[in-house]
MIBA-537561 format. One record per residue: x, z, y of N, C-alpha, C in turn. Coordinates in steps of 0.05 Angstrom, whole numbers, plus 5000, padded with zeros to 4 digits. Atoms other than C-alpha are relative to their C-alpha. Layout:
BEGIN
XZYXZYXZY;...
This chain:
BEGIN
501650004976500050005000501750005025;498549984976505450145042501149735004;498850315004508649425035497249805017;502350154999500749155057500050075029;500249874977500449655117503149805021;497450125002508649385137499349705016;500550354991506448665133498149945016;501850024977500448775172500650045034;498749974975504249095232502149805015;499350225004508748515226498949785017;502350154993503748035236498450095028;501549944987500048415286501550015025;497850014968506748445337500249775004;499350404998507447695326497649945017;502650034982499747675350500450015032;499349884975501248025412501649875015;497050074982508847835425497949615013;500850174995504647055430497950045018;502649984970498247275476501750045014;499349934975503347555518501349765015;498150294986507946945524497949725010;501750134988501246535540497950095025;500549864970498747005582501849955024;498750004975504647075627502849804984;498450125017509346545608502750055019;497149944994516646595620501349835026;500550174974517846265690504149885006;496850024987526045965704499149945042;499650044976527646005779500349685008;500050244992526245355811498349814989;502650185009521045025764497950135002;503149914987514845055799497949724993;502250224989511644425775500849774983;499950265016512043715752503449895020;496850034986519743395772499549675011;499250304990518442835820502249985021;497250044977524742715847499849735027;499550224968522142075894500650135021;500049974970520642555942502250315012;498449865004525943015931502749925024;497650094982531042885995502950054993;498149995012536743135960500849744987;498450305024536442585903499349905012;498750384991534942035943501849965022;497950034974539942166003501849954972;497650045011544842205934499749644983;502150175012541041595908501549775013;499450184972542541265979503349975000;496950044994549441405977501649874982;498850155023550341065912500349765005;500050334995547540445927501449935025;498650174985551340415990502349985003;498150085010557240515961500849734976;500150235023555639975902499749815018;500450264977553939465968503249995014;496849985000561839675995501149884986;496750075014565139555938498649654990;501150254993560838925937500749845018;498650084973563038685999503250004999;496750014998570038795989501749884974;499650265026569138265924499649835019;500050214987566437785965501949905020;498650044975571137866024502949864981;498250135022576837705966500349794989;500550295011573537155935499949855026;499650134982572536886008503449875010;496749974993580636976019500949804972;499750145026581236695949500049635000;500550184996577236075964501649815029;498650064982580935956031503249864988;497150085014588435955994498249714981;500550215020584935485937499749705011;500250234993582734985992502549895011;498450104994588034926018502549934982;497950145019592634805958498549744992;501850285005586934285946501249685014;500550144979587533926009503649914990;496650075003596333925998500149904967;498650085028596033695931498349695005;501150344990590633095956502349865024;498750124992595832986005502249894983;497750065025601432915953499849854987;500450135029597532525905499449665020;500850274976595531935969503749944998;495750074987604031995987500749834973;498050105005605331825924497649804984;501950345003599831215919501149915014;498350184981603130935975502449974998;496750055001610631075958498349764965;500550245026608030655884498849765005;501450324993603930105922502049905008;497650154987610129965969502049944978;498450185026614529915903499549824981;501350165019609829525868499949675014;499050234986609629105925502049845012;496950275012616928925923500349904986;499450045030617028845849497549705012;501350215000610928335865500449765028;499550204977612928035930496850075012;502349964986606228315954497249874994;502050225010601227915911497650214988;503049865008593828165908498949844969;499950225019591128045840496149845005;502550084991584027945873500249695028;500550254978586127325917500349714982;500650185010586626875873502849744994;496850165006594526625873500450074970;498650095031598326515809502350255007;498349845011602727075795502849995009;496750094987610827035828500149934975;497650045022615626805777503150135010;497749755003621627245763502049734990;498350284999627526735775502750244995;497149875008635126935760500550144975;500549765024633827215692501049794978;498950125026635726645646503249875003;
């Protein structure tokens, strides 16, 4: 009987220890509520300061690639000069070697004399 009495008291603190914790429930400092941080000025000033640091370091890619693109045109532009210099140093030797003969006018070809 004593083992029945035991298990009953048992049981009967468990009862209790639970009304009480629904009664008065256990409260942490600072949760008062549902967590909407939109309107929370803390997180979105830290929110704010994210993204305008992620727009910085954004900006200081582009400014790079801008500097980037600058050097590139201009190795562009010096290598199109380079590649004209040396169409014209090969037309002017071509046009010694040919005596200057277009093959769109319609002459016959030089002949290469002194060779036999």
């Amino acid at each position: 009987m004593m083992w029945i009495d035991i298990t009953l008291i048992v049981f009967s603190l468990l009862i209790v220890i639970s009304i009480i914790d629904y009664v008065r429930p256990n409260l942490k400092e600072g949760a008062t509520g549902g967590c909407d941080l939109n309107k929370d000025p803390i997180y979105l000033a830290k929110v704010n300061a994210a993204d305008i640091k992620g727009m910085k370091d954004d900006i200081g890619e582009v400014k790079k690639l801008k500097e980037d693109i600058v050097i590139l045109t201009n190795l562009v532009n010096n290598n199109a000069k380079s590649i004209q210099a040396m169409g014209d140093e090969l037309k002017s030797k071509s046009d010694e070697l040919t005596g200057g003969w277009e093959a769109d006018s319609g002459e016959d070809l030089p002949s290469v004399g002194g060779l036999a």
